[in-house]
N, C-alpha and C positions, 0 to 999 in steps of 0.2 A: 284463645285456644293455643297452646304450645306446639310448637312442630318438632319433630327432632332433627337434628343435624345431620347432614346425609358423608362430615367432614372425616376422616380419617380420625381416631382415636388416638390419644397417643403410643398405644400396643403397636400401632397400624391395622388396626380393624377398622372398619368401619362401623359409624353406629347406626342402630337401627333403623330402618326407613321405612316408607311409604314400599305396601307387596309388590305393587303394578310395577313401580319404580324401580325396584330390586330385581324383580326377573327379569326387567329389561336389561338391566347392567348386566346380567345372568348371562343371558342370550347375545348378549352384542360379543360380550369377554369369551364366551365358549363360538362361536365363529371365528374369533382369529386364533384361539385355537386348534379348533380343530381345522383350518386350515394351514396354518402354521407345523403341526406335527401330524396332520391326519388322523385317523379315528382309532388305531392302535396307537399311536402315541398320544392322546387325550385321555385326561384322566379328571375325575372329580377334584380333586388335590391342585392342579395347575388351576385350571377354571376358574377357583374360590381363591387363589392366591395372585389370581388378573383382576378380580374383582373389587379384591380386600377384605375380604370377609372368610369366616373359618370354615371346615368343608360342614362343620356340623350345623352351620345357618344354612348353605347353601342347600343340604338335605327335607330341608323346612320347605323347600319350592319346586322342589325336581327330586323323581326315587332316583334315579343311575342320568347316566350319560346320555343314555339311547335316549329316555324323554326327553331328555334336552334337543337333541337331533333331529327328534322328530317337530318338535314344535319351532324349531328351525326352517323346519322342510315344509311345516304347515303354512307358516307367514311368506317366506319365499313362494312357495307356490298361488297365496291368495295372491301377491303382486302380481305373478304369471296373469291369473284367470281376470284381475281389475284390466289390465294393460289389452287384455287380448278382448275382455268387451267392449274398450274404450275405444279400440279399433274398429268393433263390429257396427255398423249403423243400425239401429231401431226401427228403421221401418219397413215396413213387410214387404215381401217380393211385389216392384212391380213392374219389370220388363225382366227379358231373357239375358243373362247374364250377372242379376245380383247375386245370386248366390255364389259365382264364383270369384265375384268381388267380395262379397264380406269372407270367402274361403281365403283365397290371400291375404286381407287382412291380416286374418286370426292367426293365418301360418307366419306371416310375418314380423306381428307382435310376438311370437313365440320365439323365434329366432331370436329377432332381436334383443329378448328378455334376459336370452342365455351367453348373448355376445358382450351384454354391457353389465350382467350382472353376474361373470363367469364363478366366483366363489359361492354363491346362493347355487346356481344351477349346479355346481358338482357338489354341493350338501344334497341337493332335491333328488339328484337322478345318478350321480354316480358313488354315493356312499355305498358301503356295504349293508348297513342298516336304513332300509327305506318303506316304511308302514305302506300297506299295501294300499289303503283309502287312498294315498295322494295320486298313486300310478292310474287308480282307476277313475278318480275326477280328472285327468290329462287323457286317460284313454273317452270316457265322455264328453270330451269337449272335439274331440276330432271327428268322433263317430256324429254328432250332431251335424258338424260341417259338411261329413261324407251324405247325410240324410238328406240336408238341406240342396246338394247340390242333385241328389237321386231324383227326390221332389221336383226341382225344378226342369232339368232336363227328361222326364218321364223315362226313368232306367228304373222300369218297376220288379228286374230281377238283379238288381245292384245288391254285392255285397257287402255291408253298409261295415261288417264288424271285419273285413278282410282291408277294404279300404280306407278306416281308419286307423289301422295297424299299420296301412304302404302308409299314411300321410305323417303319424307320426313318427316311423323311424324314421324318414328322410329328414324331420326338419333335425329330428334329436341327433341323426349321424352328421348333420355339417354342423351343427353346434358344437359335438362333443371330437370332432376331428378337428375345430378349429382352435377350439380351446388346447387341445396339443398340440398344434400346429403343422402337425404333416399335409394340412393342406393351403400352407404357409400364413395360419393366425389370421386374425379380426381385420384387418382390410381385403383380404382374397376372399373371406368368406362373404364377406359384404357384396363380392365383385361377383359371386358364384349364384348370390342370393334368388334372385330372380330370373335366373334360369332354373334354376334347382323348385322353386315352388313353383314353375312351367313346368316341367317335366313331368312333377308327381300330379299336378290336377288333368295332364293332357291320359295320365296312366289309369286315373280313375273314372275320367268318359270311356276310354276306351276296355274296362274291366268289365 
């Protein structure tokens, strides 16, 4: 069975490939684009010209831009939700206090998801185009933490959709302040980290 060559043509095109293959090249090339010029300055034409291939192949895998973004926004965020089970432990509450261990956990994989993988997290949460599904699997992943910890401390008039709105802007405001740095960048935020996920779980026993 013949394969085809994935080499540069001598146009400088590339020739035809494997789909999986090619959107991946798709998605890697439009990341440092649209990091590199941001999403006003990304354009279908730059993308396919990172790529090697002409914008009219690229249209064969993606309608616009935005799908590209979002399917960006999708894989970055499954990393998010792997990293933040992979912190959670599997076995079900049994003394007073796991669920506010697996709560840290999950906040802290979340943090640190967006401290070491700062250009995914401002594709996921600070573009201006961001499909609304993805905000709402981040908002159901905290509101289960806010559940899990209601559950277990018996706070059976807990706000469960108020407190995990307080849990997720705290971790998303030291991420997205430290990725600017006014709260002097990724070693202070590190430094801040675990006081800051003390703060917001001490706010949700006491809500």
């Amino acid at each position: 069975m013949s394969v085809s060559s994935n080499k540069p043509s001598k146009s400088g095109r590339k020739a035809k490939g494997d789909g999986h293959l090619r959107r991946a090249e798709i998605l890697d090339a439009a990341k440092t684009i649209f990091t590199r010029t941001g999403y006003e300055g990304t354009t279908i034409r730059k993308i396919a010209e990172e790529v090697g291939v002409s914008s009219t192949a690229l249209y064969m895998h993606f309608r616009d831009k935005d799908e590209i973004l979002i399917e960006i926004c999708s894989q970055a965020m499954a990393g998010l939700f792997t990293e933040a089970s992979d912190a959670s432990p599997s076995a079900p509450v049994t003394a007073k206090g796991d669920a506010m261990l697996r709560a840290r956990r999950v906040m802290d994989a979340y943090i640190r998801f967006g401290l070491d993988n700062a250009n995914a997290y401002r594709l996921v949460f600070c573009a201006p185009k961001i499909d609304q599904a993805l905000a709402e699997r981040t908002y159901r992943r905290f509101q289960a933490v806010a559940a899990d910890i209601a559950s277990e401390r018996g706070l059976r008039h807990a706000d469960e959709t108020l407190a995990a709105r307080f849990l997720w802007s705290g971790c998303h405001g030291l991420v997205s302040l430290s990725l600017g740095e006014p709260v002097g960048g990724w070693s202070q935020a590190q430094a801040l980290q675990p006081a800051m996920i003390d703060s917001l779980l001490q706010g949700v026993l006491a809500s």
